[in-house]
N, C-alpha and C positions, 0 to 999 in steps of 0.2 A: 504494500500500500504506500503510494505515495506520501510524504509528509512534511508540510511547509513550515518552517522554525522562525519565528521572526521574535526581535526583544531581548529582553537581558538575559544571558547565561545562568546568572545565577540570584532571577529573579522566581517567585512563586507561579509555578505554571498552569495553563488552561487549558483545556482540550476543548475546541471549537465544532462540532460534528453538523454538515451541513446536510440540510436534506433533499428526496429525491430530484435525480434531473437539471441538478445544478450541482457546485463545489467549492472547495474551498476558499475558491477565488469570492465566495459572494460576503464573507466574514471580512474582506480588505477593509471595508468604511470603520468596521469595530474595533482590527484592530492596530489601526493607526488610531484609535481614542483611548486604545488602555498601554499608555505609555509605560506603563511601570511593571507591567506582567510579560511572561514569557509565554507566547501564547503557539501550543502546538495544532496545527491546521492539516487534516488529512484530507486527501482526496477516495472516496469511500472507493471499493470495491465498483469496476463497471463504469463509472466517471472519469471524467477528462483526463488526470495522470493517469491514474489507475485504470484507465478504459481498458486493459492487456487482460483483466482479471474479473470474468465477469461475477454480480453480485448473485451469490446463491442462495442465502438468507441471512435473517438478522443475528440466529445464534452464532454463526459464524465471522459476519462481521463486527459482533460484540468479543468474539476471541481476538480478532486482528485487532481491536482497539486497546484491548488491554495490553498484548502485546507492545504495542505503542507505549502505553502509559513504563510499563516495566522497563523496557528499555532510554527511554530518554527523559524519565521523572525518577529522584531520588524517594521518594514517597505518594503519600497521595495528592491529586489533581482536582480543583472545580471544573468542571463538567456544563458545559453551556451545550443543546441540542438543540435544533431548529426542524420540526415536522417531523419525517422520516429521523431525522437526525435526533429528535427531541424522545423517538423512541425509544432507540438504541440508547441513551444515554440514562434512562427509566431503567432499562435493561442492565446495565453494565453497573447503575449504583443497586441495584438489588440482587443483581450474581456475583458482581467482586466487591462487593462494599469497601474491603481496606484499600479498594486502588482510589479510592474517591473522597477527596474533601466534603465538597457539595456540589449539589446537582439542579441546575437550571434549564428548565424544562418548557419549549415554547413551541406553542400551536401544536401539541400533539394529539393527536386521534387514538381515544386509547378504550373506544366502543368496537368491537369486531363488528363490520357490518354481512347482513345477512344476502345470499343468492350474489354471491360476488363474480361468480364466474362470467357470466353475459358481459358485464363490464370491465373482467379483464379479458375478454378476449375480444373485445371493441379496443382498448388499449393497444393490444397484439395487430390486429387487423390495422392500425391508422398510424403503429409504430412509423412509417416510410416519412409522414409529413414534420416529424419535428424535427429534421434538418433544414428542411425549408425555410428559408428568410421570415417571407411572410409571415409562419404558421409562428414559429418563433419568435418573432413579436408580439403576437396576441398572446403568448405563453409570457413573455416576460412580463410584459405591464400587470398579469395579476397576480404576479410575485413581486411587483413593485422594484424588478431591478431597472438601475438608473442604466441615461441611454452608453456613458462611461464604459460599463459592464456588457452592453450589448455582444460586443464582441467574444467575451469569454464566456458568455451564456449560447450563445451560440456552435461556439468550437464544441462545450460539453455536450451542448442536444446533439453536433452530428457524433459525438464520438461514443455515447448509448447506444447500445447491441438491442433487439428485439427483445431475446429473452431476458438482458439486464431490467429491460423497462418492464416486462412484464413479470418478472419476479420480483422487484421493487413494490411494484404497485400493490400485488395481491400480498406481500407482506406487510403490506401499511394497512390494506383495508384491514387484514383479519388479528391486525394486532392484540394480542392479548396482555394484560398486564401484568408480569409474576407475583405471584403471591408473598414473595420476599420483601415488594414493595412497604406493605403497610408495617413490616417491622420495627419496633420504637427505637430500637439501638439504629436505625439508618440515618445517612449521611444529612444535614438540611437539606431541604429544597426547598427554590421556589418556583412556581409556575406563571407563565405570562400567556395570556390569550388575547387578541383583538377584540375591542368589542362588534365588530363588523364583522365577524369569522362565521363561518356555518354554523346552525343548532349542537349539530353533534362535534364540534369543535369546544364549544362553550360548557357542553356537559361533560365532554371528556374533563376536562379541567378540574371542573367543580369534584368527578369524580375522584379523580388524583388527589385532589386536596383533603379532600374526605377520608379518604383510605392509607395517609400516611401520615402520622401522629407530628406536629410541629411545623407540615407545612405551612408555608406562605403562596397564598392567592393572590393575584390582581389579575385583573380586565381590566385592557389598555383600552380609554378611550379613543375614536376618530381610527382605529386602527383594525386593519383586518389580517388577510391570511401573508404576511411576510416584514412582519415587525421589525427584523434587524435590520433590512434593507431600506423598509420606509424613514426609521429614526435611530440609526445606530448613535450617536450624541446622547440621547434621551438612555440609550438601551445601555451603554458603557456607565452612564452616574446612575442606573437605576443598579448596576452588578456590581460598582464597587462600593457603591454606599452598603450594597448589601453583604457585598464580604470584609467592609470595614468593620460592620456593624456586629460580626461572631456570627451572624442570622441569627441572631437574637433580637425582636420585635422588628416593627417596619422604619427603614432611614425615613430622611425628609425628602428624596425625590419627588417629583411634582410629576406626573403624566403628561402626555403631548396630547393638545388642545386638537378635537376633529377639524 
C-alpha cells in the first residue's frame, strides 16, 4: 500500500484513511492545516498508488492498515476516516485497539443496507463511465472536491478496476459494525456527520454514538456528504481542539455556518 508521510519526524502521528473512489490526495487541504502533527496518508488498496492491488475487502484492508500503523508509528495513532474510510477506521479501533489513540469517524454508513445486489451490479455495469471527464465531474462536485483536485480525482476514477469499485461499494453498503465497538475500555471517538447527508447517514451516527460509551456526536451544520473537502480549516480546529482537549468534554470550536 502506498503511503504519503508528510510533517514532523518526531511529531504525534495521524492516520488519515480516505474513502471510496478517491485518495489520499483528497486529505492535502487538512493536512497542510495540522502543522504540528505527522500525518500518515495511505492510498487504500485498488486506488490511484495503490491501483497494482486491487481492494478485496475491509478485513483485509484493516490488516494493511495496521501494518502501516506498526511499522512507521512508535505506539498508538489518532485515526481520522472519511466514508468508506470512516469505516475501516470503526474497524481497526475495535480489532486492534492498542494501535489506536482515538478514533474520528466521519460520514460513515454503519446501517447494512438490504437487497444490495441490483445496485451493485448497476455499479459493475456503469463501472466504464467514471473515467470519463464528464461523468467525473458530476462525481466530484458531490464530494465537494475543489476544481484544484480535479485532476487527481480524476487520474484515481480512471485508475479503479471494475471489481475494485464493485467490491468497495458492496462493502460499504453491507457494513456491519463489530461488536468490539461498544466496549468501554475503547479508544475516544468522535463522530462528525453533515447535516445535509442522507437519513441513513444521520442514523448511522447517532447509532455509533449510542453504542460506544464516551463518545462525542456532532452534526455539522450547512454541511453534507464530504466535510473534509468542503471545510478542512473548520475540520483541523475542530480535531485539534479535540485532541488538545484528552477528548475529554467538547472544545470551543464553532461549526461552519450553511
Amino acid at each position: 500500500m502506498h503511503v504519503d508521510e508528510r510533517g514532523h519526524a518526531d511529531a504525534r502521528p495521524v492516520l488519515l484513511v480516505h474513502g471510496g473512489g478517491v485518495a489520499g490526495w483528497m486529505w492535502r487541504p487538512l493536512v497542510d492545516e495540522l502543522t504540528q502533527r505527522r500525518c500518515l496518508v495511505p492510498d487504500l488498496p485498488g486506488h490511484d498508488h495503490s491501483s497494482d492491488e486491487p481492494y478485496r475487502d475491509h478485513a483485509s484492508t484493516v490488516d494493511a492498515l495496521a501494518r502501516v500503523v506498526e511499522a512507521r508509528a512508535k505506539g498508538p495513532v489518532d485515526v481520522v476516516g472519511f466514508s468508506l474510510g470512516a469505516q475501516l477506521g470503526v474497524m481497526l479501533a475495535s480489532l486492534r485497539p492498542e494501535l489506536v489513540a482515538s478514533v474520528t469517524v466521519i460520514s460513515a454508513q454503519a446501517r447494512p443496507m438490504r437487497a444490495t445486489r441490483a445496485l451493485v451490479t448497476m455499479v459493475g455495469a456503469t463501472s466504464a463511465l467514471a473515467g470519463r471527464t464528464w461523468f467525473a465531474r458530476l462525481q466530484a462536485r458531490e464530494l465537494f472536491v475543489p476544481d484544484a483536485s480535479f485532476g487527481d480525482y480524476l487520474r484515481t476514477a480512471r485508475s479503479i478496476s471494475r471489481d475494485t469499485l464493485v467490491t468497495s461499494v458492496r462493502e460499504n453498503l453491507q457494513f456491519r459494525v463489530p461488536a468490539a465497538w461498544s466496549q468501554q475500555s475503547g479508544a475516544p471517538a468522535l463522530v462528525l456527520v453533515g447535516a445535509k447527508e442522507r437519513r441513513v447517514m444521520l442514523d448511522s451516527a447517532r447509532g455509533l454514538h449510542r453504542s460506544r460509551p464516551g463518545t462525542q456526536l456532532e452534526v455539522v451544520p450547512g454541511r453534507g456528504h464530504g466535510l473534509p473537502l468542503q471545510d478542512p480549516v473548520w475540520l483541523a480546529q475542530r480535531l485539534q481542539g479535540w485532541w488538545q482537549s484528552g477528548q475529554s468534554g467538547r472544545p470551543g470550536a464553532t461549526s461552519p455556518d450553511s
